[in-house]
C-alpha positions in Angstrom: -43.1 -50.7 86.5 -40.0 -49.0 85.6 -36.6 -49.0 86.3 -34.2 -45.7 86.5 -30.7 -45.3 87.0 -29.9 -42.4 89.7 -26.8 -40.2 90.5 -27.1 -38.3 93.5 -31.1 -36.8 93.7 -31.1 -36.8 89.7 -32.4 -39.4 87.2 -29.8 -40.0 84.7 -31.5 -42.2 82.5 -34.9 -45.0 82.0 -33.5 -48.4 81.8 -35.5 -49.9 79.3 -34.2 -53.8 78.2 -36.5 -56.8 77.6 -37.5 -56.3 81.5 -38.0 -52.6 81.6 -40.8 -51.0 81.8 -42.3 -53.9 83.8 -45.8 -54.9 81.8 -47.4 -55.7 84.4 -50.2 -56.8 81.9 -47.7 -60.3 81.8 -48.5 -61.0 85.3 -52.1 -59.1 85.7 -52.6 -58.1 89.4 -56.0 -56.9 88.8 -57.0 -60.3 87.9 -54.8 -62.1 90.2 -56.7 -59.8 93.0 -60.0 -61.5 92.2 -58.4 -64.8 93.2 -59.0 -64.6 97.4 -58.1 -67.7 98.1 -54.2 -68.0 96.2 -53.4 -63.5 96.3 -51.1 -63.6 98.8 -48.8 -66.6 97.1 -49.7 -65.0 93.4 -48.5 -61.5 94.1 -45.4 -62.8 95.6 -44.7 -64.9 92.8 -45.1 -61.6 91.0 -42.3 -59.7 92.8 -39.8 -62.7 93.0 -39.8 -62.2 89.0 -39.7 -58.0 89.3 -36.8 -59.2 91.4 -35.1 -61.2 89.3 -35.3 -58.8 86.5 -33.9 -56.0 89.0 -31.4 -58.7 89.4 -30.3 -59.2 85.5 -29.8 -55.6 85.3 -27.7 -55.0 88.1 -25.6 -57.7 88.0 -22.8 -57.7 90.4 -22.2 -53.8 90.8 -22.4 -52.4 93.7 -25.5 -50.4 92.6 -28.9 -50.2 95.0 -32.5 -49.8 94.9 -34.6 -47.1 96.4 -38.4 -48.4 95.7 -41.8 -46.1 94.8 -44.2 -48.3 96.3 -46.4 -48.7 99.3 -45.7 -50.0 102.7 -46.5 -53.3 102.3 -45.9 -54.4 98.3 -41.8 -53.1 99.8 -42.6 -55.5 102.4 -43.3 -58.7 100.0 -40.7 -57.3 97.9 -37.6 -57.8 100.4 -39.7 -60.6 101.5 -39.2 -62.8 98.6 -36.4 -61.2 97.0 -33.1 -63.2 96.3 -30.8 -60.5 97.4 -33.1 -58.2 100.1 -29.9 -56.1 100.7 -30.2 -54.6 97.3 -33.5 -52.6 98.2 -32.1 -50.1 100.7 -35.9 -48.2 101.2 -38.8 -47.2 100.1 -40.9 -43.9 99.7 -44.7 -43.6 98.3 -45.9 -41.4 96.1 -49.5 -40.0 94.5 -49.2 -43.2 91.6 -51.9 -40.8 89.5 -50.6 -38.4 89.0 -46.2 -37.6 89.9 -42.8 -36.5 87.9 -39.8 -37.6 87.7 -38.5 -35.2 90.0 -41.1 -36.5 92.7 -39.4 -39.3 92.2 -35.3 -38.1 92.7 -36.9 -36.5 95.4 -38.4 -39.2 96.9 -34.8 -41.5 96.7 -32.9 -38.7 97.4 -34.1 -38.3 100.6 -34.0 -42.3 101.9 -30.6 -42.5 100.6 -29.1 -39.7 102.4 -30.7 -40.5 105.3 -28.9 -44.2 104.7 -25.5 -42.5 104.5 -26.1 -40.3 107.8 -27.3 -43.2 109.7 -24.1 -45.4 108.1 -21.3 -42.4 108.3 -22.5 -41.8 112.0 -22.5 -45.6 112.8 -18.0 -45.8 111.2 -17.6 -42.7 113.1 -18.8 -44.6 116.8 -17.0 -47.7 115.5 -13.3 -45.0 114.9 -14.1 -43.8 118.6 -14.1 -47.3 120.6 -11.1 -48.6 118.8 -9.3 -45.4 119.8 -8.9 -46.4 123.3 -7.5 -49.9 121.7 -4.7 -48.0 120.3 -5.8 -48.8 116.9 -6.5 -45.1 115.2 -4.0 -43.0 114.0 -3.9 -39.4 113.6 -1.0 -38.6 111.8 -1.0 -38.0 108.4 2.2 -39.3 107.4 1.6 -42.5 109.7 -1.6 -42.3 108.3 -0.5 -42.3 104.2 2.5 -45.5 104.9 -0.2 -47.4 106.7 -2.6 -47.2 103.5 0.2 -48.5 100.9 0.7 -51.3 103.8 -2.3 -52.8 103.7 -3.2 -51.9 107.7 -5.6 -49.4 107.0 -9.3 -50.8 107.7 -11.6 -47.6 108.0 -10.5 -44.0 106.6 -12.8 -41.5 107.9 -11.9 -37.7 106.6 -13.5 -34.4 107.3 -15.6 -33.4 104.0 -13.4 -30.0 103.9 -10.0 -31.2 104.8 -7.6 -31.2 102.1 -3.8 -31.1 102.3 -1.1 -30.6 99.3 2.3 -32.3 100.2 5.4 -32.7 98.3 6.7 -36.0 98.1 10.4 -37.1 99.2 10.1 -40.7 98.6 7.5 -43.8 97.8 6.9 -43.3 101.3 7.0 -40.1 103.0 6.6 -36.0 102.6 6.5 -32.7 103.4 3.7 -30.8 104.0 3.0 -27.5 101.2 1.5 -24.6 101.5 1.1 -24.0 97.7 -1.1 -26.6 96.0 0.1 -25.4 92.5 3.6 -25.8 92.8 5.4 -27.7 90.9 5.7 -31.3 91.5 3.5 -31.1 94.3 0.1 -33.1 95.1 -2.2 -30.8 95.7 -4.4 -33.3 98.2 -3.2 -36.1 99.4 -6.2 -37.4 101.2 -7.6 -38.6 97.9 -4.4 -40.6 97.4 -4.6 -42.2 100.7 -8.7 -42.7 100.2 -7.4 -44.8 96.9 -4.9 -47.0 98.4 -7.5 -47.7 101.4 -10.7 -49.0 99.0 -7.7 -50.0 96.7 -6.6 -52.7 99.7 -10.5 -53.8 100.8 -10.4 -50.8 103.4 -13.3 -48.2 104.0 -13.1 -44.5 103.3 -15.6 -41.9 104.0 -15.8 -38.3 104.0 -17.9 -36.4 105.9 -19.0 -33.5 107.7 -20.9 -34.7 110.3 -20.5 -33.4 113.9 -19.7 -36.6 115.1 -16.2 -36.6 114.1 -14.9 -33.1 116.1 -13.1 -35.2 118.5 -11.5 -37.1 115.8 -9.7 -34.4 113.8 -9.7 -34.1 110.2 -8.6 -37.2 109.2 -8.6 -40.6 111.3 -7.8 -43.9 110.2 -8.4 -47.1 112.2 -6.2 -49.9 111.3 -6.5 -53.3 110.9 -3.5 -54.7 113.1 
């Protein structure tokens, strides 16, 4: 069993540690599979320590799991694991024969479908509170609410950028000219900061869903 570390739909790197690769020879399913009467509780033994090595590894990042198994050792897995949340899906493969590309591939594809399914889920969530009056629009209103603290979910079209030229701490005026001097050539990655920065949300996107929004939304905390 081994473990990789993943940016995007390529493999980066083979984690190998005390844990990694997995010998699988330490906990030997083939043999435990002979044993009828105790598999079921053996080969969930097995994944509750998988788990807890996945565990070690990871630590407290923010890092997930995409798993190369079948239907049902997932299952178990999540099943027993300590923190289920960290295993975000699963995919199968031919296990005699596959590359490592097979398997970017493979997670690529569940984790993009994760962030569709997540982006279109903040997107619904900006629309109701919109008739709350708790969205703005504005960019400047947008930007002061950030280095307040009030801004809960940032949601900004993928292709939206704007260059500004700053008058204060706290306000601007919009440029034309991203290269000029002394002027920020997109503020929307400033305001993304100061969101995460202050335990907000920020996502960019360009998913239908967020036409009626505008380029840039943020919903607010109060």
């Amino acid at each position: 069993m081994h473990l990789y570390l993943a940016n995007n739909d390529v493999l980066i790197r083979e984690i190998e540690t005390d844990d990694f690769p997995f010998n699988e020879e330490k906990y030997n399913l083939i043999h435990l599979n002979k044993k009828a009467n105790s598999n079921e509780h053996l080969v969930k033994e097995f994944f509750n320590i998988v788990d807890k090595a996945v565990i070690a590894e990871i630590g407290s990042s923010n890092l997930r799991c995409v798993v190369a198994t079948t239907h049902d050792n997932f299952n178990t897995l999540k099943l027993v694991a300590d923190r289920p949340n960290l295993y975000s899906g699963h995919f199968s493969l031919n296990f005699n024969s596959f590359t490592k590309k097979d398997l970017s591939h493979g997670a690529w594809e569940i984790v993009t479908d994760l962030q569709k399914k997540e982006r279109s889920e903040l997107i619904e969530k900006m629309n109701q509170a919109v008739s709350k009056g708790e969205v703005l629009t504005d960019l400047q209103e947008i930007y002061q609410a950030a280095l307040d603290g009030n801004a809960d979910l940032l949601i900004v079209h993928q292709n939206f950028t704007q260059p500004v030229k700053m008058k204060d701490e706290r306000t601007f005026d919009l440029a034309e000219n991203a290269s000029e001097t002394g002027v920020i050539d997109d503020i929307t990655s400033t305001i993304a900061w100061e969101v995460i920065n202050k335990n907000g949300k920020a996502i960019f996107t360009s998913q239908d869903e967020i036409k009626n929004l505008g380029n840039i939304a943020l919903k607010t905390r109060y």
